[in-house]
PDB file with one MODEL, atoms N, CA, C and O in Angstrom:
MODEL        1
ATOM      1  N   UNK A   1     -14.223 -40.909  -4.650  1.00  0.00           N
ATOM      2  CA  UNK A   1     -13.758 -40.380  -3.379  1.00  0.00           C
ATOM      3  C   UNK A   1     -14.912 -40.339  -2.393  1.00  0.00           C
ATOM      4  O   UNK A   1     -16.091 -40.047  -2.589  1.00  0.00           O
ATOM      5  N   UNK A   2     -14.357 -40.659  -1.418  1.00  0.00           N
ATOM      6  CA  UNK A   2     -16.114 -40.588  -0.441  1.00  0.00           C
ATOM      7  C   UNK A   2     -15.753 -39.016   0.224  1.00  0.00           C
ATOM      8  O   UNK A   2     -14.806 -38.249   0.050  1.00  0.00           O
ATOM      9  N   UNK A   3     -16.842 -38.957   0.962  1.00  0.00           N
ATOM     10  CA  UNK A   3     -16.881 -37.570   1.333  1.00  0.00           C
ATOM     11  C   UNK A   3     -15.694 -37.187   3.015  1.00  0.00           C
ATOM     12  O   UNK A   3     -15.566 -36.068   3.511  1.00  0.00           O
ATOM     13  N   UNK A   4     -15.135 -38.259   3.442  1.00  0.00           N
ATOM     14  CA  UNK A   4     -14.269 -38.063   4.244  1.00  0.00           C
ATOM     15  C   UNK A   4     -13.096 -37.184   3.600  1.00  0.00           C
ATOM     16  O   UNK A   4     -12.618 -36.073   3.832  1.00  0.00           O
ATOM     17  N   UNK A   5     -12.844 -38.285   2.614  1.00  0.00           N
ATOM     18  CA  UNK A   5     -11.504 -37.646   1.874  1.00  0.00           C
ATOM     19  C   UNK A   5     -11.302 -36.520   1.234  1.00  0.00           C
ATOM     20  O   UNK A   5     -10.182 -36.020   1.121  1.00  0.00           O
ATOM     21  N   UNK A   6     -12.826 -35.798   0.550  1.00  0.00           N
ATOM     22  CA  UNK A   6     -12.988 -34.656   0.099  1.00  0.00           C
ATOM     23  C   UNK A   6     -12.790 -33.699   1.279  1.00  0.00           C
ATOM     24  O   UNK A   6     -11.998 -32.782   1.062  1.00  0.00           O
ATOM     25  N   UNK A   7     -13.402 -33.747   2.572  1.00  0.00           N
ATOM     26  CA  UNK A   7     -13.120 -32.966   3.335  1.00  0.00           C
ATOM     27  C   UNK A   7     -11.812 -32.791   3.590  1.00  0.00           C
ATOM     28  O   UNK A   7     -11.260 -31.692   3.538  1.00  0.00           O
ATOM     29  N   UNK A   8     -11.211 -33.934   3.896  1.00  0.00           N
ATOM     30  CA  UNK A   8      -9.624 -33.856   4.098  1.00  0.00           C
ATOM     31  C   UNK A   8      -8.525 -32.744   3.313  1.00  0.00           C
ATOM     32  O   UNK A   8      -7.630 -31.992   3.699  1.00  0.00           O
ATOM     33  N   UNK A   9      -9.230 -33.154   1.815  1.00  0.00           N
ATOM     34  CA  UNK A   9      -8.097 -32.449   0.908  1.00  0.00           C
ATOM     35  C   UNK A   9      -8.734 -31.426   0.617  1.00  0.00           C
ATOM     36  O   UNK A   9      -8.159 -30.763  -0.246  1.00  0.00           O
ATOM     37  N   UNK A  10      -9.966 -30.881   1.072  1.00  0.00           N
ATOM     38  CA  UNK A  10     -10.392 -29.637   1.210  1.00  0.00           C
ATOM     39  C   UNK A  10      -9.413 -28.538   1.783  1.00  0.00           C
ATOM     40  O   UNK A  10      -8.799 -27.557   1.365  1.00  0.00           O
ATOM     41  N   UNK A  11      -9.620 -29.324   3.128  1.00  0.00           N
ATOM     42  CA  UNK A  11      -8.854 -28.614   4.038  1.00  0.00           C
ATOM     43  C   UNK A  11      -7.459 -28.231   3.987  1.00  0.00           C
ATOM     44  O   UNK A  11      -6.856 -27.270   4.467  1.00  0.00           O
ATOM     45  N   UNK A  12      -7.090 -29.231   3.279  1.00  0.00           N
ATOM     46  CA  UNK A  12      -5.389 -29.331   2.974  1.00  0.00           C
ATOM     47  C   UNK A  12      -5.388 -28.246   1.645  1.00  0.00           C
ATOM     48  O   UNK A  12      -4.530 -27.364   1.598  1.00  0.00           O
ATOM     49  N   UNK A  13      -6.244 -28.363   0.757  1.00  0.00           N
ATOM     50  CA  UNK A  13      -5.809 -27.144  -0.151  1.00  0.00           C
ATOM     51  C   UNK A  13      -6.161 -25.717   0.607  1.00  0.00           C
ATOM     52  O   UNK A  13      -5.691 -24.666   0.171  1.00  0.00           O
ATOM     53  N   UNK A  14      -6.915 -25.744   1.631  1.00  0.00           N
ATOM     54  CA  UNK A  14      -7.606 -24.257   2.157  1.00  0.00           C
ATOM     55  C   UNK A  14      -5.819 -24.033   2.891  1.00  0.00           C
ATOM     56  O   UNK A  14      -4.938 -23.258   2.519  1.00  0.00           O
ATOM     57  N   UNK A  15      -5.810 -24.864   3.817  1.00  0.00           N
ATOM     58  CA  UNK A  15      -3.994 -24.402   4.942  1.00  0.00           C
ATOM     59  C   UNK A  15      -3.135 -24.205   3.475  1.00  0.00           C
ATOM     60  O   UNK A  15      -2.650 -23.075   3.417  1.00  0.00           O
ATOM     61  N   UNK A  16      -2.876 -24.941   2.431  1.00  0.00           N
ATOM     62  CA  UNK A  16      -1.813 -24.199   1.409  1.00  0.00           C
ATOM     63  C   UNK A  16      -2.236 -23.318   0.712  1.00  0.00           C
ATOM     64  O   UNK A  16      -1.312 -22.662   0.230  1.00  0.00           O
ATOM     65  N   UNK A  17      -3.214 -22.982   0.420  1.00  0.00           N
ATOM     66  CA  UNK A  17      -3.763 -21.620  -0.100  1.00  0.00           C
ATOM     67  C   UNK A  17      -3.275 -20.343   0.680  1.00  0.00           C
ATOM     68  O   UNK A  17      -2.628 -19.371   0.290  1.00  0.00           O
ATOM     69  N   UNK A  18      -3.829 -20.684   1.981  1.00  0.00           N
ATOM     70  CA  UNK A  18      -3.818 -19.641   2.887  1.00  0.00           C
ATOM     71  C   UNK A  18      -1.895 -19.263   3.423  1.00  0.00           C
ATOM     72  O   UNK A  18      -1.559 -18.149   3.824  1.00  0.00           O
ATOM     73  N   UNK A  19      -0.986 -20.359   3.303  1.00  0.00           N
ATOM     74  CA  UNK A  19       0.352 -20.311   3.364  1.00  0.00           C
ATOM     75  C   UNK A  19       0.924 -19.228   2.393  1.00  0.00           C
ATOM     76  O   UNK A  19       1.560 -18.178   2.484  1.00  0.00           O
ATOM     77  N   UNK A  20       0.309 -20.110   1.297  1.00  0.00           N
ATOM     78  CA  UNK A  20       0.818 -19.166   0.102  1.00  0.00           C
ATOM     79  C   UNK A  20       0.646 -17.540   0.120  1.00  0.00           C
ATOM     80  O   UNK A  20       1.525 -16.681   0.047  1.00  0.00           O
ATOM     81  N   UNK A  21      -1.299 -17.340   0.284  1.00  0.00           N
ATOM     82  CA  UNK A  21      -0.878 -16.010   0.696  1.00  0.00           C
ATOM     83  C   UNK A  21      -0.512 -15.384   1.811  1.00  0.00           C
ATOM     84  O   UNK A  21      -0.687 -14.177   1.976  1.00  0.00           O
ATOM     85  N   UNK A  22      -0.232 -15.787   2.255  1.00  0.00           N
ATOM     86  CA  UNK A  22       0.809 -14.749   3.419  1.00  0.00           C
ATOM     87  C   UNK A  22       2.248 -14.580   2.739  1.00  0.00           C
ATOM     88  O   UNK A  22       2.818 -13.500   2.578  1.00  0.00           O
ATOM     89  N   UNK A  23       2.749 -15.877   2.358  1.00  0.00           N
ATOM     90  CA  UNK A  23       3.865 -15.294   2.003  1.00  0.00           C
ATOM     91  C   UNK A  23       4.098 -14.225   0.977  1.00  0.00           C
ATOM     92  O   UNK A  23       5.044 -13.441   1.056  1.00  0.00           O
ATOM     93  N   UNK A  24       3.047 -14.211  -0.163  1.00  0.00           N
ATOM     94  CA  UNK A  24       2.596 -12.961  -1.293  1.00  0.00           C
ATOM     95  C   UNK A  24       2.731 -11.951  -0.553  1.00  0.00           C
ATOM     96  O   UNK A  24       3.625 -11.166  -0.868  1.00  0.00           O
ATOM     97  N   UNK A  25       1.616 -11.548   1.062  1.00  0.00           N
ATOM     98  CA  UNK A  25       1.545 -10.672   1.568  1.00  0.00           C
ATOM     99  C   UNK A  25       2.420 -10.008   2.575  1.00  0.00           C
ATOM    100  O   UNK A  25       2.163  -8.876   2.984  1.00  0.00           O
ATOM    101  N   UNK A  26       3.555 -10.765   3.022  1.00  0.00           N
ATOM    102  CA  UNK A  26       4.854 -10.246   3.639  1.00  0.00           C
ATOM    103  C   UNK A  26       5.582  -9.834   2.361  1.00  0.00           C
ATOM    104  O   UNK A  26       5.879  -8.643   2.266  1.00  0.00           O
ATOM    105  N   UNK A  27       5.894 -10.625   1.411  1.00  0.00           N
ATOM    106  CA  UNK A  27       6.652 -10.022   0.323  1.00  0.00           C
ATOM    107  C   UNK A  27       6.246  -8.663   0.002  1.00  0.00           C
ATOM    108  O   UNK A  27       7.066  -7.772   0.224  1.00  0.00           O
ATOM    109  N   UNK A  28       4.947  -8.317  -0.556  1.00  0.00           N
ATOM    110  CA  UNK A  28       4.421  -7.096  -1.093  1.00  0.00           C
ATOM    111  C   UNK A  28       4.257  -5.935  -0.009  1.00  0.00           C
ATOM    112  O   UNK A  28       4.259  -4.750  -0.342  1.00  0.00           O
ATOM    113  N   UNK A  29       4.119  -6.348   1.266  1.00  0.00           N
ATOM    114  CA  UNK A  29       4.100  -5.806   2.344  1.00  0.00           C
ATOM    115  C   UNK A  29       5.669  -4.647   2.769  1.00  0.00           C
ATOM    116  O   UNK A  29       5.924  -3.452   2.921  1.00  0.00           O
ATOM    117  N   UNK A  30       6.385  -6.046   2.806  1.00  0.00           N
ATOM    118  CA  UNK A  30       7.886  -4.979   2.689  1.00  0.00           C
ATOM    119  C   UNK A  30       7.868  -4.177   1.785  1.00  0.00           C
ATOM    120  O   UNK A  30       7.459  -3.058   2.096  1.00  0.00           O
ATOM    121  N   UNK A  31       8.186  -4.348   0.688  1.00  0.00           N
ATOM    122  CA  UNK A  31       7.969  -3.339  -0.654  1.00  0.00           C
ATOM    123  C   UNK A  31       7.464  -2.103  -0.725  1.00  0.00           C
ATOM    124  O   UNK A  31       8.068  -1.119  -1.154  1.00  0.00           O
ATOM    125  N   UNK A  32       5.985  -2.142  -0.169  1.00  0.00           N
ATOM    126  CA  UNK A  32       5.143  -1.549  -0.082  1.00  0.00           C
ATOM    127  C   UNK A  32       5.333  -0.357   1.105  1.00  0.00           C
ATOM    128  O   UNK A  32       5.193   0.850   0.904  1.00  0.00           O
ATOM    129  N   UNK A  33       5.588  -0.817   2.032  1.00  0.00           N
ATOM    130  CA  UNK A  33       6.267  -0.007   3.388  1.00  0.00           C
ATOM    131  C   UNK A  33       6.904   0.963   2.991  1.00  0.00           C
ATOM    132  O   UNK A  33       6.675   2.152   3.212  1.00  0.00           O
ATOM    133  N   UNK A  34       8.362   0.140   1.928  1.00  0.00           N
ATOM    134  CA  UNK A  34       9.423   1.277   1.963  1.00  0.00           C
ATOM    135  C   UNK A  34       8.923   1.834   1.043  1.00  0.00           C
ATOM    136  O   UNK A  34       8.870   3.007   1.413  1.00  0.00           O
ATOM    137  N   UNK A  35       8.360   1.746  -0.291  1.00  0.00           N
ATOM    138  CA  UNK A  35       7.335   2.907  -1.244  1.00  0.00           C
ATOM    139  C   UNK A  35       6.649   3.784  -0.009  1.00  0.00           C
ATOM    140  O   UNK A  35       7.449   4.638   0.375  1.00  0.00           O
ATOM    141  N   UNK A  36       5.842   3.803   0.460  1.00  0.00           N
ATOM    142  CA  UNK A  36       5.017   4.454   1.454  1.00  0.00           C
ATOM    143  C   UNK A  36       5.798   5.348   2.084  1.00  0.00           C
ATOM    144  O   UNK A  36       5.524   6.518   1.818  1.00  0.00           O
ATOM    145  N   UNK A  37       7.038   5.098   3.134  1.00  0.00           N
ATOM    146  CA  UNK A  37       8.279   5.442   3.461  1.00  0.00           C
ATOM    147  C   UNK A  37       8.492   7.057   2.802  1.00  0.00           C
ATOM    148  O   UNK A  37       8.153   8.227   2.980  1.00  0.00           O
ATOM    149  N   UNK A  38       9.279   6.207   1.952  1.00  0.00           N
ATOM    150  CA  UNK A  38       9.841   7.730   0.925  1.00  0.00           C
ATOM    151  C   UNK A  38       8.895   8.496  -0.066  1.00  0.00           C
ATOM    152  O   UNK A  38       9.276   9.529  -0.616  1.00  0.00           O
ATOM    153  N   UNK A  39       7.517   7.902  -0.299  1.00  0.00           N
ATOM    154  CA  UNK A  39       6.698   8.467  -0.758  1.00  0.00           C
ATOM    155  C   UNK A  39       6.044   9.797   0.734  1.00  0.00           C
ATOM    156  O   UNK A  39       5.477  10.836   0.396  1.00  0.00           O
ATOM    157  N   UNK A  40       6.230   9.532   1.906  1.00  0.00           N
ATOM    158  CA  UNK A  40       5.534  10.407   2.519  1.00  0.00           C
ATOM    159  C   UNK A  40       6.780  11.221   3.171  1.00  0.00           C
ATOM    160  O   UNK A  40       6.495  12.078   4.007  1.00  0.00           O
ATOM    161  N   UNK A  41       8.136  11.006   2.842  1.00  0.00           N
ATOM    162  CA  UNK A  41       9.306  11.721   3.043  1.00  0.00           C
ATOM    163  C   UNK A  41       9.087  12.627   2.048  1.00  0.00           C
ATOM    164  O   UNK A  41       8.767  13.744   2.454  1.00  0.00           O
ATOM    165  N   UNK A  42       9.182  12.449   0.572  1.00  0.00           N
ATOM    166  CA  UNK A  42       8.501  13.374  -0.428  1.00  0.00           C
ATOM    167  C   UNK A  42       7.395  14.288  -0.151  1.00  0.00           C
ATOM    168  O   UNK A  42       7.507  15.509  -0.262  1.00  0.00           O
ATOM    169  N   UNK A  43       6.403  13.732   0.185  1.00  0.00           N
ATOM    170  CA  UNK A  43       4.976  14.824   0.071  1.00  0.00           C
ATOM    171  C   UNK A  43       5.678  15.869   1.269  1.00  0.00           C
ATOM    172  O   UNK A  43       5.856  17.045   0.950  1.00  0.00           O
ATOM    173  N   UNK A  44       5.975  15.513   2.325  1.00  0.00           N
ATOM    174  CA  UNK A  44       6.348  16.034   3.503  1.00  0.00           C
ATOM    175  C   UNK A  44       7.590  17.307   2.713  1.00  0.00           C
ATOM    176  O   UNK A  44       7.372  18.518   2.688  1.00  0.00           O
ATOM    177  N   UNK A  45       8.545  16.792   2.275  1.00  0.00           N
ATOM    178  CA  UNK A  45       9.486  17.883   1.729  1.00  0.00           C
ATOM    179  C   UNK A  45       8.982  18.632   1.509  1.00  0.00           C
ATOM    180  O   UNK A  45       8.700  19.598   2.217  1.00  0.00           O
ATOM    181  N   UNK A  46       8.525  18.262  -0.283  1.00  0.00           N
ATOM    182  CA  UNK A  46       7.376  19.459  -0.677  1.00  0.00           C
ATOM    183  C   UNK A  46       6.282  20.127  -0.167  1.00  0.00           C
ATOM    184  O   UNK A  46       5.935  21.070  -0.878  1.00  0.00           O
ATOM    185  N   UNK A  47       5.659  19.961   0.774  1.00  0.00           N
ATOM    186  CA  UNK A  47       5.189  20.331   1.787  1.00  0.00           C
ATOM    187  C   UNK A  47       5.906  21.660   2.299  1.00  0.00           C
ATOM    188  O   UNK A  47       5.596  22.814   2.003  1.00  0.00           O
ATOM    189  N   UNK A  48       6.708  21.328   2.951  1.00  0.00           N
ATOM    190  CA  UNK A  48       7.740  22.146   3.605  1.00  0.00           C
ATOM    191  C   UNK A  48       8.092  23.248   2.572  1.00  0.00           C
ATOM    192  O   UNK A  48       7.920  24.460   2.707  1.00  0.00           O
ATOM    193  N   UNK A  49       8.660  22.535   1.435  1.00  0.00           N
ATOM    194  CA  UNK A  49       8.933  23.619   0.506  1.00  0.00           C
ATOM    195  C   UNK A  49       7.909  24.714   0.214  1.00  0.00           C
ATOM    196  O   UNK A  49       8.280  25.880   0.078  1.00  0.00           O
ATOM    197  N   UNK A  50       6.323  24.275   0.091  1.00  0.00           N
ATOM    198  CA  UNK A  50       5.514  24.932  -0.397  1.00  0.00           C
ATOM    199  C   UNK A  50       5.158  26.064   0.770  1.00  0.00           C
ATOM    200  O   UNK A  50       4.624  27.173   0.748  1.00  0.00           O
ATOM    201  N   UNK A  51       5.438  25.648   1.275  1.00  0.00           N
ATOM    202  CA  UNK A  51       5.307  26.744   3.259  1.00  0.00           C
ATOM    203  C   UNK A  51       6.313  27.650   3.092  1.00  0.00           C
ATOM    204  O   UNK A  51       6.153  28.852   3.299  1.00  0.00           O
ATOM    205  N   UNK A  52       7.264  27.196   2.760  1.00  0.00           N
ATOM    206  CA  UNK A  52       8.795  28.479   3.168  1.00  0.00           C
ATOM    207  C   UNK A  52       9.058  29.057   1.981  1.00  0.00           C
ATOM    208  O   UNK A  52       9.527  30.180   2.169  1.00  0.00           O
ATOM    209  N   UNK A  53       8.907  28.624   0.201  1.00  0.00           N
ATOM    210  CA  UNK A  53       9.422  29.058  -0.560  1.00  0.00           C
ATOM    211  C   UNK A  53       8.031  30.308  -0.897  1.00  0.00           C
ATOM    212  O   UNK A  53       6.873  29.987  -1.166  1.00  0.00           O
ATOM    213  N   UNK A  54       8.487  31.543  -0.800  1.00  0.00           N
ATOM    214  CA  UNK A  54       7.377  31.996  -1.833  1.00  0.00           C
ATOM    215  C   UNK A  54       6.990  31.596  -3.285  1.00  0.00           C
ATOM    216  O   UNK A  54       7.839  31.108  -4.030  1.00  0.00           O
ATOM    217  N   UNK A  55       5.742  31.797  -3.676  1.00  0.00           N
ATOM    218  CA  UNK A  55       5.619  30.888  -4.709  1.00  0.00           C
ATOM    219  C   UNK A  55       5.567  32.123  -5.593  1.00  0.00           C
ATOM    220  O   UNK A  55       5.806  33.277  -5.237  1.00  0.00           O
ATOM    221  N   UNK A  56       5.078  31.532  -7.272  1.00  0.00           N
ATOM    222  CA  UNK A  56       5.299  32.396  -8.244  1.00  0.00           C
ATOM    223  C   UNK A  56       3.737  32.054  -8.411  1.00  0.00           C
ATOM    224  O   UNK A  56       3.371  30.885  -8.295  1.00  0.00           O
ATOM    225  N   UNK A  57       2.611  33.314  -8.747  1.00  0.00           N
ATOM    226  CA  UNK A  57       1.524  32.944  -9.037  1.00  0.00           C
ATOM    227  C   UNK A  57       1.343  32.318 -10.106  1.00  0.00           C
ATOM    228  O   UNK A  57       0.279  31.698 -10.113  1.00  0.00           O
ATOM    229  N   UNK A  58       1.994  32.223 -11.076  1.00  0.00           N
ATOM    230  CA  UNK A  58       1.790  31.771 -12.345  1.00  0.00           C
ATOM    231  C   UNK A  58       2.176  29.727 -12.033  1.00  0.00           C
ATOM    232  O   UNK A  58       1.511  28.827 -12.545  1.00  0.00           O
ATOM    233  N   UNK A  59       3.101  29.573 -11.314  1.00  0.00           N
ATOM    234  CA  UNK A  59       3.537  28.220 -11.043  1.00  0.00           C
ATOM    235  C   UNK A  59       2.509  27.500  -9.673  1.00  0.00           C
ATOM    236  O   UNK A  59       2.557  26.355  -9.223  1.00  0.00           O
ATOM    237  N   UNK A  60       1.727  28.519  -9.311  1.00  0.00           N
ATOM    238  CA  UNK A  60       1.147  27.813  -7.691  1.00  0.00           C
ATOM    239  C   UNK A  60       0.321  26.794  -7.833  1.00  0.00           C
ATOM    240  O   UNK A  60       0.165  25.745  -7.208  1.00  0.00           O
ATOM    241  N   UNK A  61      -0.467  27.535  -9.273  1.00  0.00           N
ATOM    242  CA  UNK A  61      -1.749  26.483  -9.467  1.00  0.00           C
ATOM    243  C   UNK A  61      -1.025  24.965  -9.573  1.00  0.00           C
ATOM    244  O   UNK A  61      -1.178  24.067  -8.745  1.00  0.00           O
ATOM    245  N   UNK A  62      -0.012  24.876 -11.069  1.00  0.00           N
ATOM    246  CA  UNK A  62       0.618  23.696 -11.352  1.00  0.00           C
ATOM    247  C   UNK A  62       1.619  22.897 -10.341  1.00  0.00           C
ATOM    248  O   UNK A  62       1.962  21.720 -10.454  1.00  0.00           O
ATOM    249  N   UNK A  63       2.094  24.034  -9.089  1.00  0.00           N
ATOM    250  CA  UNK A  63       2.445  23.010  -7.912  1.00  0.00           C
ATOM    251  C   UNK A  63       1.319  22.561  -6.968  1.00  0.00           C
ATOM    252  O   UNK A  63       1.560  21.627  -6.202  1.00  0.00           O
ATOM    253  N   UNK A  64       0.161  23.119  -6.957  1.00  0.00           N
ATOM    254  CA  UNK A  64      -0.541  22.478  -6.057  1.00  0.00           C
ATOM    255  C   UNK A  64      -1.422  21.688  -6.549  1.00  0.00           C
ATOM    256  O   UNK A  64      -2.314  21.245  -5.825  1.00  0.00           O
ATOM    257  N   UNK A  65      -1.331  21.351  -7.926  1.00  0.00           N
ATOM    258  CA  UNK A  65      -2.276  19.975  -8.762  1.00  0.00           C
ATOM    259  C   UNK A  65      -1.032  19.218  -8.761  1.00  0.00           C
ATOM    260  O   UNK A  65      -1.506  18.154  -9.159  1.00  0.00           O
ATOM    261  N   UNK A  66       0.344  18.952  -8.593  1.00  0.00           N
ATOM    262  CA  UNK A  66       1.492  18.353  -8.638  1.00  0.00           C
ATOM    263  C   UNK A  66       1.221  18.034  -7.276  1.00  0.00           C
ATOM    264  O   UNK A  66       1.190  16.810  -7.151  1.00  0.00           O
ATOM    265  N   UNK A  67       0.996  18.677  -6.126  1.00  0.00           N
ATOM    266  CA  UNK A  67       0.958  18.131  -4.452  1.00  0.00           C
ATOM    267  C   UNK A  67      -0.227  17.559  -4.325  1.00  0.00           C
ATOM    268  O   UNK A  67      -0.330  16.734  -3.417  1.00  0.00           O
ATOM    269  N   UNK A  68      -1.355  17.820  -5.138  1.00  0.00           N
ATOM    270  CA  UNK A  68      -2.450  17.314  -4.256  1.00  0.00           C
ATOM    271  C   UNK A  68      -2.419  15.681  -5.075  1.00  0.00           C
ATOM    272  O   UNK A  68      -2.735  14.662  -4.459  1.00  0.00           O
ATOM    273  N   UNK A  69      -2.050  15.671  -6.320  1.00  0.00           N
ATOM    274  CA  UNK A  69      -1.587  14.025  -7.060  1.00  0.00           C
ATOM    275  C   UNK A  69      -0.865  13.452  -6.011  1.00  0.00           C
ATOM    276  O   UNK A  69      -1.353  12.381  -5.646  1.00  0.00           O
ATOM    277  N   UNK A  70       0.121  13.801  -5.409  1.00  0.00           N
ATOM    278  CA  UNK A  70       1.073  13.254  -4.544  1.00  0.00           C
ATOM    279  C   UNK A  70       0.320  12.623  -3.398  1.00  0.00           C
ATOM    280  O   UNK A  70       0.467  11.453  -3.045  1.00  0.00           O
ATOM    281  N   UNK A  71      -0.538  13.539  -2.823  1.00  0.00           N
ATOM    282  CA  UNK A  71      -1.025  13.335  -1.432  1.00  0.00           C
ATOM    283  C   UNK A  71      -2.366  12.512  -2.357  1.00  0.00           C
ATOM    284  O   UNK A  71      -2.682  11.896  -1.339  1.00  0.00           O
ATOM    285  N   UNK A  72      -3.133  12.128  -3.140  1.00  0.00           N
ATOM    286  CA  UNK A  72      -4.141  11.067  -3.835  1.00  0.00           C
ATOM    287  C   UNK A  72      -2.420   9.502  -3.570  1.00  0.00           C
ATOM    288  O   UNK A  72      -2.157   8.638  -2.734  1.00  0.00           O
ATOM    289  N   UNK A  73      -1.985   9.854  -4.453  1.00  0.00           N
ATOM    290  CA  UNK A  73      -1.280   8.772  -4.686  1.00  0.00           C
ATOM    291  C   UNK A  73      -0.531   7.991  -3.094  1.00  0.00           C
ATOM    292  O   UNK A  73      -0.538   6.763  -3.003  1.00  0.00           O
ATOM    293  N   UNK A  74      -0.067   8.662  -2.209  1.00  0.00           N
ATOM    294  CA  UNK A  74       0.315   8.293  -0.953  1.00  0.00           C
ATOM    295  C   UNK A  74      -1.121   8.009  -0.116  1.00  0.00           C
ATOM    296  O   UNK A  74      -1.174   7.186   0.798  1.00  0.00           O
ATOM    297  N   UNK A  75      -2.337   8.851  -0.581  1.00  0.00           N
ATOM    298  CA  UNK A  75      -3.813   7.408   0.012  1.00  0.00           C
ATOM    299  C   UNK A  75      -4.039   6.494  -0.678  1.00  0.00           C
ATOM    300  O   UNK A  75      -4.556   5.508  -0.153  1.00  0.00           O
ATOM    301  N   UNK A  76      -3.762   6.483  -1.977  1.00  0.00           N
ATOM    302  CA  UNK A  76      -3.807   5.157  -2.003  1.00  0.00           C
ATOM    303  C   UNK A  76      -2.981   3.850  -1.987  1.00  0.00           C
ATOM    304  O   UNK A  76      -3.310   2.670  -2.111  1.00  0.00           O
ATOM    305  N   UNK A  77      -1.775   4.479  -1.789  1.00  0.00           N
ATOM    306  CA  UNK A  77      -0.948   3.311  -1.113  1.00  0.00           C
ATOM    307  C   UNK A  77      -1.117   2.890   0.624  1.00  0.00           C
ATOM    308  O   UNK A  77      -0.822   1.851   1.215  1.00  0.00           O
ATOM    309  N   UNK A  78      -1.610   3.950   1.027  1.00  0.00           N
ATOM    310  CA  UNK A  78      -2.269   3.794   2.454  1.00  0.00           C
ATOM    311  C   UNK A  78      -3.551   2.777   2.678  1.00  0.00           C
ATOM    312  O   UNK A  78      -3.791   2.168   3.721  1.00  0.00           O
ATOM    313  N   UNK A  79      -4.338   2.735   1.423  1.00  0.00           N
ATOM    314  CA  UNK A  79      -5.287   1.978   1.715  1.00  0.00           C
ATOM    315  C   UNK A  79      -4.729   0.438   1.099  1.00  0.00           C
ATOM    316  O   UNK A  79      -4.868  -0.636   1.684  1.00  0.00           O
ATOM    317  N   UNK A  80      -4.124   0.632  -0.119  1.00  0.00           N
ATOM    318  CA  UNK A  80      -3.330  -0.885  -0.180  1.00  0.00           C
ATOM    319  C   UNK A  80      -2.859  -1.618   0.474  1.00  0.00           C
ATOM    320  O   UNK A  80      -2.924  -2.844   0.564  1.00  0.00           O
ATOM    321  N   UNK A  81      -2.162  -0.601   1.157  1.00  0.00           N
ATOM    322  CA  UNK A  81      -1.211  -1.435   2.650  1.00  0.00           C
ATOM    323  C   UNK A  81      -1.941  -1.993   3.893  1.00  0.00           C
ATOM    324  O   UNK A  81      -1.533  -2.791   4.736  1.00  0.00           O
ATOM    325  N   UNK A  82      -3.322  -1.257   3.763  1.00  0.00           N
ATOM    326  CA  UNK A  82      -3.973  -1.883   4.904  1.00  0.00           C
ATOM    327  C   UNK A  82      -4.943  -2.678   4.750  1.00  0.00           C
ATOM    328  O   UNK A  82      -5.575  -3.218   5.659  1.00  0.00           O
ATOM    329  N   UNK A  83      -5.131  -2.805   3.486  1.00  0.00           N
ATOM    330  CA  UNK A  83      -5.627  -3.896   2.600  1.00  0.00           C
ATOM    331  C   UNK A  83      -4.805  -5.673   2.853  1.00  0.00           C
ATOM    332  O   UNK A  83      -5.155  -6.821   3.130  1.00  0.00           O
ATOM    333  N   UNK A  84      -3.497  -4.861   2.520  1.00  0.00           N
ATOM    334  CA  UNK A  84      -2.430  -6.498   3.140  1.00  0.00           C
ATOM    335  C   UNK A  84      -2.632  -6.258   4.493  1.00  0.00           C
ATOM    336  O   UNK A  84      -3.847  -6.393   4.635  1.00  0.00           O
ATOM    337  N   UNK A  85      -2.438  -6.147   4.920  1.00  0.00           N
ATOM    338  CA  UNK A  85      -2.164  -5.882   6.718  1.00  0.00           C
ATOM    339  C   UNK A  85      -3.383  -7.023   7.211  1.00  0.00           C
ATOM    340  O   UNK A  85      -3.305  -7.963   8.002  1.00  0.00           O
ATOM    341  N   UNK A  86      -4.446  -6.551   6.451  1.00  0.00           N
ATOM    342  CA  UNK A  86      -5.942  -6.989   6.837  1.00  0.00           C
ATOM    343  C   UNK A  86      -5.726  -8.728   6.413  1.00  0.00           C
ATOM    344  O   UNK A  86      -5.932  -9.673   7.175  1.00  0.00           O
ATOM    345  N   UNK A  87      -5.184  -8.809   4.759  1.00  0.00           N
ATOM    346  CA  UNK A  87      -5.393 -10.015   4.441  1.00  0.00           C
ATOM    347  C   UNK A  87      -4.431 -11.073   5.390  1.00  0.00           C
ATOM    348  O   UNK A  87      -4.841 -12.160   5.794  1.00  0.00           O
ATOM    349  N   UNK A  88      -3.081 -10.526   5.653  1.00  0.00           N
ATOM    350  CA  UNK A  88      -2.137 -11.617   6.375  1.00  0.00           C
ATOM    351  C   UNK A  88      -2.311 -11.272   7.891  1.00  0.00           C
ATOM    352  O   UNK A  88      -1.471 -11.395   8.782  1.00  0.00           O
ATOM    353  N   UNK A  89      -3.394 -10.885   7.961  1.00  0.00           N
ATOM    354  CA  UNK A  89      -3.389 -11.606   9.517  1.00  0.00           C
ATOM    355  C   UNK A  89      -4.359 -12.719   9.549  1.00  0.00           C
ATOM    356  O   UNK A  89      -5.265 -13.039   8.780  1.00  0.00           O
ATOM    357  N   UNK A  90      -3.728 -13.434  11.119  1.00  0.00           N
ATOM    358  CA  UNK A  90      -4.051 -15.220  11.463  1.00  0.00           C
ATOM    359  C   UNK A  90      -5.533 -14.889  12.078  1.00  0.00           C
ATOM    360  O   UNK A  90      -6.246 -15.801  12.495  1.00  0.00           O
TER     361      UNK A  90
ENDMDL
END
């Protein structure tokens, strides 16, 4: 192969590489949204709940290591998502 043609099909595997992932990253992207979605409809409830319901001292500790997992787990779908966001843009 001389070195024209290597460049050529360089390039041609870099544009289908780069096709491919975007489409990975719209797919996982939607997905990911609506997880995020109802994951921060959740924290938010319980949230709410933890404000208005009086609590039981004996249960506070084990709801607020149950909320603060929640609110770890909804950052790190926050940083995933902007992780894709980052990769599929042009």
């Amino acid at each position: 192969m001389s070195e024209k043609e290597e460049e050529t099909l360089l390039k041609n595997t870099t544009h289908e590489e780069r096709h491919q992932l975007c489409a990975v990253v719209r797919q996982l992207g939607s997905k990911l949204s609506g997880l995020m979605f109802v994951c921060g409809i959740l924290v938010l409830a319980f949230g709410v709940y933890l404000l208005l319901v009086p609590q039981d001292p004996v249960l506070s500790v084990r709801i607020n290591i149950i909320f603060t997992g929640a609110m770890g787990f909804v950052a790190i779908l926050n940083i995933i998502c902007g992780l894709l966001l980052l990769l599929g843009e042009d």
